[in-house]
C-alpha positions as a Markdown table, in Angstrom:
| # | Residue | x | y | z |
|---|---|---|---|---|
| 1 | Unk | 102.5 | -71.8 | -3.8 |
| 2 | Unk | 100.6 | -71.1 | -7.0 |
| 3 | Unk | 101.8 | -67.9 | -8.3 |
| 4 | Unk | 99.7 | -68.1 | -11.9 |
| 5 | Unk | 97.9 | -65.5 | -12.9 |
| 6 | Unk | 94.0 | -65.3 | -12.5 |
| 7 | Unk | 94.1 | -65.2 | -16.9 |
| 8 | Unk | 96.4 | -68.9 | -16.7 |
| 9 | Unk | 94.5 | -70.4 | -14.0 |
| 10 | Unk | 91.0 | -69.5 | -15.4 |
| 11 | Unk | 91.9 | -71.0 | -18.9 |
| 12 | Unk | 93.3 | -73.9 | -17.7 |
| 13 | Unk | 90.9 | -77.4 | -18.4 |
| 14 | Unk | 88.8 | -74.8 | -19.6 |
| 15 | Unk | 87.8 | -75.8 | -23.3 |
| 16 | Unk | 84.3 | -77.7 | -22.9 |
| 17 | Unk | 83.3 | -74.6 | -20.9 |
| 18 | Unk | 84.7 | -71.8 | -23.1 |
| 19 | Unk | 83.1 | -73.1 | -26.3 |
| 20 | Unk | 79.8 | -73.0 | -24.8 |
| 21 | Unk | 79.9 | -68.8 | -23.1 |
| 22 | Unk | 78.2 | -66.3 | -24.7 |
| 23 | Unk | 80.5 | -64.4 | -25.9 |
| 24 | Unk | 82.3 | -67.4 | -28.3 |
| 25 | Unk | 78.7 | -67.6 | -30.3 |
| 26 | Unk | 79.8 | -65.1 | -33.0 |
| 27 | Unk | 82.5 | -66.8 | -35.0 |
| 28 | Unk | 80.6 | -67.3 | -38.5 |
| 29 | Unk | 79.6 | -63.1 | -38.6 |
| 30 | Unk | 83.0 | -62.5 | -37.4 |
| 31 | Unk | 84.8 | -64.9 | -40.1 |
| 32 | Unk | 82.7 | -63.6 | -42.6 |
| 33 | Unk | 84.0 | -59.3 | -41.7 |
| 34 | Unk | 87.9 | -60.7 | -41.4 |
| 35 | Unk | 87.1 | -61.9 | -45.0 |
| 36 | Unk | 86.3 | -58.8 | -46.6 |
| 37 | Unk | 88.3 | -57.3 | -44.2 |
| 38 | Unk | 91.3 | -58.5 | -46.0 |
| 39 | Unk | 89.6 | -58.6 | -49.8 |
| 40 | Unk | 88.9 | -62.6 | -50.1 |
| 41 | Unk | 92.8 | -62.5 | -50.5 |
| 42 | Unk | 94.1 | -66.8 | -49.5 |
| 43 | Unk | 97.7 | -65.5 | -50.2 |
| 44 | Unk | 97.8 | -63.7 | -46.6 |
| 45 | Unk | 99.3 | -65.3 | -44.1 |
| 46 | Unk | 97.3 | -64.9 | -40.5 |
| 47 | Unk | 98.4 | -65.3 | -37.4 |
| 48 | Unk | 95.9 | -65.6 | -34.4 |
| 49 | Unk | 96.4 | -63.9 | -31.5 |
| 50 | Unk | 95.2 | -65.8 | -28.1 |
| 51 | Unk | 93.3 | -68.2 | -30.4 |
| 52 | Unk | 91.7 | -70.3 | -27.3 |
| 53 | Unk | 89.9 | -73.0 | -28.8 |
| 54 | Unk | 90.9 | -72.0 | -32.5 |
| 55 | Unk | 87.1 | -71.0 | -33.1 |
| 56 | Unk | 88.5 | -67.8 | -35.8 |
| 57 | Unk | 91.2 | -70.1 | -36.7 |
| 58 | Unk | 88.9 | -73.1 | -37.6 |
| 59 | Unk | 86.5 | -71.0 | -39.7 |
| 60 | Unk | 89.2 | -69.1 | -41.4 |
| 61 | Unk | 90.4 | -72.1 | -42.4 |
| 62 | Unk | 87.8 | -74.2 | -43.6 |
| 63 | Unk | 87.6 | -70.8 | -45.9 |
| 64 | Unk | 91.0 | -71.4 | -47.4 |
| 65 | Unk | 93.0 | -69.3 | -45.4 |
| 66 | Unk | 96.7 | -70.0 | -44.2 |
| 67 | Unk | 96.7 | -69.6 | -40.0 |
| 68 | Unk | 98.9 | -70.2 | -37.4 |
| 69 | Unk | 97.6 | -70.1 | -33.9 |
| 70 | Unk | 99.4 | -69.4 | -30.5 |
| 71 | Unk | 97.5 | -69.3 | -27.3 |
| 72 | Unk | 99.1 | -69.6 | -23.4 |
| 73 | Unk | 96.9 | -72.1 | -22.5 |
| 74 | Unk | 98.3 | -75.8 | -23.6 |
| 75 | Unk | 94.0 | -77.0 | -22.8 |
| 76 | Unk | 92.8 | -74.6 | -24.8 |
| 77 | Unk | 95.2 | -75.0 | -27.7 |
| 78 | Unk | 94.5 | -79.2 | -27.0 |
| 79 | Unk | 90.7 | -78.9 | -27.7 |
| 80 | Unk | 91.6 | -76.4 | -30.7 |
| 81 | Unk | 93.9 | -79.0 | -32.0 |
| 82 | Unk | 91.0 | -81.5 | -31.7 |
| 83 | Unk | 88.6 | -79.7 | -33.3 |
| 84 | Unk | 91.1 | -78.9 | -36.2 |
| 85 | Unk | 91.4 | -82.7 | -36.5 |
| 86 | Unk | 87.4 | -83.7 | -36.6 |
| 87 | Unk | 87.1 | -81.0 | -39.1 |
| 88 | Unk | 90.1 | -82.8 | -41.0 |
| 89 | Unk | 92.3 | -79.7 | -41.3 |
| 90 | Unk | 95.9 | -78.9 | -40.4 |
| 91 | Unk | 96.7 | -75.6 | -38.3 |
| 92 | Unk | 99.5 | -74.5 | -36.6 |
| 93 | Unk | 98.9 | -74.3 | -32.8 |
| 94 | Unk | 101.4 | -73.2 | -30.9 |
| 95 | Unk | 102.2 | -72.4 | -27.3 |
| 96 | Unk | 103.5 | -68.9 | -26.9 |
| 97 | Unk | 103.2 | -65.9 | -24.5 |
| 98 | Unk | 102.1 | -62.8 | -26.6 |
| 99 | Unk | 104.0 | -60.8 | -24.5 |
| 100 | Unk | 107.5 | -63.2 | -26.6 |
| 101 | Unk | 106.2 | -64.1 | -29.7 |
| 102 | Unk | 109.2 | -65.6 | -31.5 |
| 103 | Unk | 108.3 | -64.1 | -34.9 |
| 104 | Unk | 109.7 | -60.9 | -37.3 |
| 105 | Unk | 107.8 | -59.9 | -40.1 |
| 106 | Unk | 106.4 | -63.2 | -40.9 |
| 107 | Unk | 102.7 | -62.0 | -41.7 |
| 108 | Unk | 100.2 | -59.9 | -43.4 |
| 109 | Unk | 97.2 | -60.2 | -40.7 |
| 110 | Unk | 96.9 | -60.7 | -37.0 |
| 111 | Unk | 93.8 | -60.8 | -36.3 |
| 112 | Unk | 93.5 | -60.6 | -31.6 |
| 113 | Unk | 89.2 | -61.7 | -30.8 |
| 114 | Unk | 87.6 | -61.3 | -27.5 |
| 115 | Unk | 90.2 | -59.8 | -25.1 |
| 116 | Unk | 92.7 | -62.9 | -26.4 |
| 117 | Unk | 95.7 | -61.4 | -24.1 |
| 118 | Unk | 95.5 | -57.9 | -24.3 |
| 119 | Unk | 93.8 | -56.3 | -22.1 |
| 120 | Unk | 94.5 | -59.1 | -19.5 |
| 121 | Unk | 98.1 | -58.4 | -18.2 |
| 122 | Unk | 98.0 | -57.0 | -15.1 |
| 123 | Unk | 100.7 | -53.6 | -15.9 |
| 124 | Unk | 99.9 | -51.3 | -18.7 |
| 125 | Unk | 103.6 | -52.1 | -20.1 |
| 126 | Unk | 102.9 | -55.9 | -20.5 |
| 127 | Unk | 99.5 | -55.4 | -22.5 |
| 128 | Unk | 102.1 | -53.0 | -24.7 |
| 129 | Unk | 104.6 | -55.8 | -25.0 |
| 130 | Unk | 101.4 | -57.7 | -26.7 |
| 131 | Unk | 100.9 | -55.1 | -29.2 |
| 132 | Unk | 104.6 | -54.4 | -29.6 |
| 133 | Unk | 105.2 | -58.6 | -30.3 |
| 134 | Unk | 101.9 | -58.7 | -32.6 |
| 135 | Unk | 103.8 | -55.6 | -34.4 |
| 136 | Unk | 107.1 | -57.6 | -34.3 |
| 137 | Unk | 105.6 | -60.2 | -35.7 |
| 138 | Unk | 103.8 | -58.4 | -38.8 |
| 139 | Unk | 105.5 | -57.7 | -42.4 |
| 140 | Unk | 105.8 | -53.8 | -42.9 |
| 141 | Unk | 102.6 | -53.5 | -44.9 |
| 142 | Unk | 99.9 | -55.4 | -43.1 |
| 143 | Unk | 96.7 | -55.1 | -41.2 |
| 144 | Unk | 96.3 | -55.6 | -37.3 |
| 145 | Unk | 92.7 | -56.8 | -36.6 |
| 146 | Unk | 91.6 | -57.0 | -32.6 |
| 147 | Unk | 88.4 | -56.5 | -30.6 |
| 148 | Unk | 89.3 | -55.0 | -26.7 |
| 149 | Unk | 87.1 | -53.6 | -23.4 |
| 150 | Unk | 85.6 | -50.1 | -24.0 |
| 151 | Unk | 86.4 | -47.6 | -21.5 |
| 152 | Unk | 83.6 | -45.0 | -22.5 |
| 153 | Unk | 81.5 | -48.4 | -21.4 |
| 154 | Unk | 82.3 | -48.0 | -17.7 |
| 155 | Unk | 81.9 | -44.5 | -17.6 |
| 156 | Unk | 78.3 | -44.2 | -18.2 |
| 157 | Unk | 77.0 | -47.8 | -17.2 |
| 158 | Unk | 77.7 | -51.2 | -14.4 |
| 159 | Unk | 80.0 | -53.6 | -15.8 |
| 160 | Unk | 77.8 | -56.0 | -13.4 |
| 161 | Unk | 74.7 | -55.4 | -15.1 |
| 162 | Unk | 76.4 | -55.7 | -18.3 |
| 163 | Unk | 77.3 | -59.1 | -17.0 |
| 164 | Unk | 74.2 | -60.1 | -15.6 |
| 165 | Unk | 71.9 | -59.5 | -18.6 |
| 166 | Unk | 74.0 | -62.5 | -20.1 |
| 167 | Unk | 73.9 | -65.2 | -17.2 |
| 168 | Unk | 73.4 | -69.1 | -18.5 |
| 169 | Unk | 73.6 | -71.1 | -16.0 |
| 170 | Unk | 76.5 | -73.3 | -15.9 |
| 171 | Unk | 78.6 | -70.6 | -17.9 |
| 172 | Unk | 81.4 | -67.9 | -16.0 |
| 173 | Unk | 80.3 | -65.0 | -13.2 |
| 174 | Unk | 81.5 | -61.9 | -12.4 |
| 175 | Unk | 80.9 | -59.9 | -9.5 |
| 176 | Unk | 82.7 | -56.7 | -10.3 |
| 177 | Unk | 84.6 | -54.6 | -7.1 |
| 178 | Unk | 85.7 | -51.9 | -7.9 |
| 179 | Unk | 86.1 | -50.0 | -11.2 |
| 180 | Unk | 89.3 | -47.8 | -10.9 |
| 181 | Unk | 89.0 | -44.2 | -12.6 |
| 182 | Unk | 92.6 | -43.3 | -11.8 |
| 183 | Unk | 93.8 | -46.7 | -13.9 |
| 184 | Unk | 90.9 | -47.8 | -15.8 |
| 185 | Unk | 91.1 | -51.4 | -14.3 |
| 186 | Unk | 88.0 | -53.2 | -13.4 |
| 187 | Unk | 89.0 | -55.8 | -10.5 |
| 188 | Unk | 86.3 | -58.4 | -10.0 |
| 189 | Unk | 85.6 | -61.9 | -9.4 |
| 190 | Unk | 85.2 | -64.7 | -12.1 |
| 191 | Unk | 83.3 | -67.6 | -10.7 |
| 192 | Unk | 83.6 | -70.9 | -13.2 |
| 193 | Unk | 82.7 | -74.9 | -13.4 |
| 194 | Unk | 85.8 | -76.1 | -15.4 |
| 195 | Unk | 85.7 | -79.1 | -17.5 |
| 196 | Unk | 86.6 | -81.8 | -14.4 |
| 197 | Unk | 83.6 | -80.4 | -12.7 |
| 198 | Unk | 86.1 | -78.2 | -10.2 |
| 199 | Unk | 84.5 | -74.6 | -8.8 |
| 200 | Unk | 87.2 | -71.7 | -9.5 |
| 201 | Unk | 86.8 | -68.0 | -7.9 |
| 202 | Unk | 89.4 | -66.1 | -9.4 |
| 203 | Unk | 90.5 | -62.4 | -8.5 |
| 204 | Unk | 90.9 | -60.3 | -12.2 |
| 205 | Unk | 91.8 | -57.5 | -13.1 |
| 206 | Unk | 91.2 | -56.1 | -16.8 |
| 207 | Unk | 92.3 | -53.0 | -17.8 |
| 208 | Unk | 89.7 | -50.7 | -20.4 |
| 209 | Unk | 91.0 | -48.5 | -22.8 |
| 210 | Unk | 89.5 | -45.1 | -24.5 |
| 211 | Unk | 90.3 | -44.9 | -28.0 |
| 212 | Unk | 92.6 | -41.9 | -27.7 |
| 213 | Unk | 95.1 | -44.3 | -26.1 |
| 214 | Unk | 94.5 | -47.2 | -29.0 |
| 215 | Unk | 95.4 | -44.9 | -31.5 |
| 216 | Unk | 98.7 | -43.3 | -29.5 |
| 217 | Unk | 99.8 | -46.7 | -28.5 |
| 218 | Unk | 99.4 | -48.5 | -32.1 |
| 219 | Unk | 100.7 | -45.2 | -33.7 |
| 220 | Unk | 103.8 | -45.5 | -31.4 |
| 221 | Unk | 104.5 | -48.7 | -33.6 |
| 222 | Unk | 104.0 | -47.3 | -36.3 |
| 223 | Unk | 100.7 | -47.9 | -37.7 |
| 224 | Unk | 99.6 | -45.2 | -39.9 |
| 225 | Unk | 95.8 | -45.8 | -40.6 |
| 226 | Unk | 93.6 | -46.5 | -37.2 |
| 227 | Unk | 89.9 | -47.0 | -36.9 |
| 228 | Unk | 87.8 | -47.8 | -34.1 |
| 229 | Unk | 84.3 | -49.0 | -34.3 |
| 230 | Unk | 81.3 | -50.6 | -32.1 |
| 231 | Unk | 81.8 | -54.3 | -31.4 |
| 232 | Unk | 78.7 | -56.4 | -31.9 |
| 233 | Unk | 79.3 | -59.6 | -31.0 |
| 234 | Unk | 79.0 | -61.8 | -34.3 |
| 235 | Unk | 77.9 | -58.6 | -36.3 |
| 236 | Unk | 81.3 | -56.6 | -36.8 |
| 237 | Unk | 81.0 | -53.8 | -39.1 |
| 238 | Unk | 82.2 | -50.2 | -40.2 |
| 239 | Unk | 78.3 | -48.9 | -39.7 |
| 240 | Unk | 78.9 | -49.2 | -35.9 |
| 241 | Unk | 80.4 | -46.1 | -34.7 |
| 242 | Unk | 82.0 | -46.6 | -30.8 |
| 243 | Unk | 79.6 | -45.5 | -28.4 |
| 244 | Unk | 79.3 | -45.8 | -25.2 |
| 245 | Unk | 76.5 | -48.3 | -25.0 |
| 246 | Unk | 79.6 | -50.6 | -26.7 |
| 247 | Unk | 81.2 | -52.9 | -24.1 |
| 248 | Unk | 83.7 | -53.7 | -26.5 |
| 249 | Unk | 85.7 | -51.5 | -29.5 |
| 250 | Unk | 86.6 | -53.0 | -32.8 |
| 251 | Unk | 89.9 | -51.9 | -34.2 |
| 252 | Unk | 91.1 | -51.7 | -38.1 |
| 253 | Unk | 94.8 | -50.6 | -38.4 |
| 254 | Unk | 97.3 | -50.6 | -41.1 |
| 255 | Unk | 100.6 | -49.5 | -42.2 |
């Protein structure tokens, strides 16, 4: 009996594949906001939330910046340990859950990219152990970094047209069921080729969140400065106010 979740089994021999979807295109724009994000400063210490293939973690590095990345999935962290080599550079991968990071005020940034954990657990409470663990794990004046699913998105369009309009072929499907107003979970099906070649269906379930709940949630952990902003994939920036053409919210916090 497999009793993995739809967010291990999807990842796993997954790395070839994740490289090439859409949504991993925007590393170098990305890279280059974190950067000013956190002044040009190489002293900070990063850690990596849900790194997948290292693709932040790589680029970061290459820049001069001290990373550690932890990820669930031992194939995703092998090909990001791979790619660290060929680009001769030495990172920190490491196997952990978010939900038990083993950290306490170790560093200045975490920086959490494309849904890497949170908002994939399937209780509210788990996604806040992330957040609670990335807290955990950040010195008392730091900044939290981390892009997540807009729920103002769902409200006014399809999450399958959304989806749709970015088909490759050969790249991940979803066929979303049913989009729950009570919970703000979307539960739909993620078709996928993985790496062997081997068709997956998976059942998921990802929770959205407005930003009212962002803010009460990282304020709860005491983060005192909290901004929310339009994520464009590759193109972060402070210009982009959330709307609700935004599939995905950028959030700035600090304490």
């Amino acid at each position: 009996m497999n009793n993995k979740q739809w967010y291990e089994t999807l990842f796993e021999n997954y790395g070839q594949k994740y490289d090439n979807e859409c949504f991993t295109q925007g590393t170098i724009g990305e890279c280059d906001f974190l950067e000013k994000e956190i002044n040009y400063n190489k002293e900070l210490k990063i850690i990596d939330i849900g790194c997948g293939t290292g693709r932040h973690s790589i680029e970061l590095s290459k820049r001069g910046y001290s990373i550690t990345g932890i990820d669930l999935s031992e194939s995703l962290l092998q090909k990001a340990r791979e790619k660290a080599i060929q680009n001769g550079l030495q990172i920190n991968f490491l196997r952990h859950d978010a939900r038990n990071l083993p950290f306490k005020n170790q560093f200045d940034v975490a920086i959490m990219m494309c849904e890497g954990g949170f908002p994939l657990m399937e209780t509210d409470e788990m996604n806040f152990e992330i957040l609670k663990n990335v807290s955990k794990s950040l010195k008392n004046k730091s900044k939290f970094i981390f892009t997540t699913l807009n729920g103002l998105f769902p409200l006014f369009h399809s999450i399958n047209d959304f989806h749709a309009e970015g088909i490759v072929e050969g790249n991940a499907t979803y066929d979303s069921k049913n989009f729950d107003l009570m919970t703000f979970r979307d539960h739909n099906i993620t078709k996928i080729v993985d790496d062997n070649g081997a068709e997956k269906e998976l059942e998921c379930n990802e929770r959205y969140y407005v930003p009212s709940e962002i803010k009460w949630l990282l304020k709860t952990l005491g983060f005192t400065k909290i901004e929310i902003f339009g994520a464009k994939l590759g193109a972060f920036s402070r210009e982009d106010k959330l709307t609700t053409e935004d599939f995905e919210m950028l959030v700035i916090a600090e304490r």
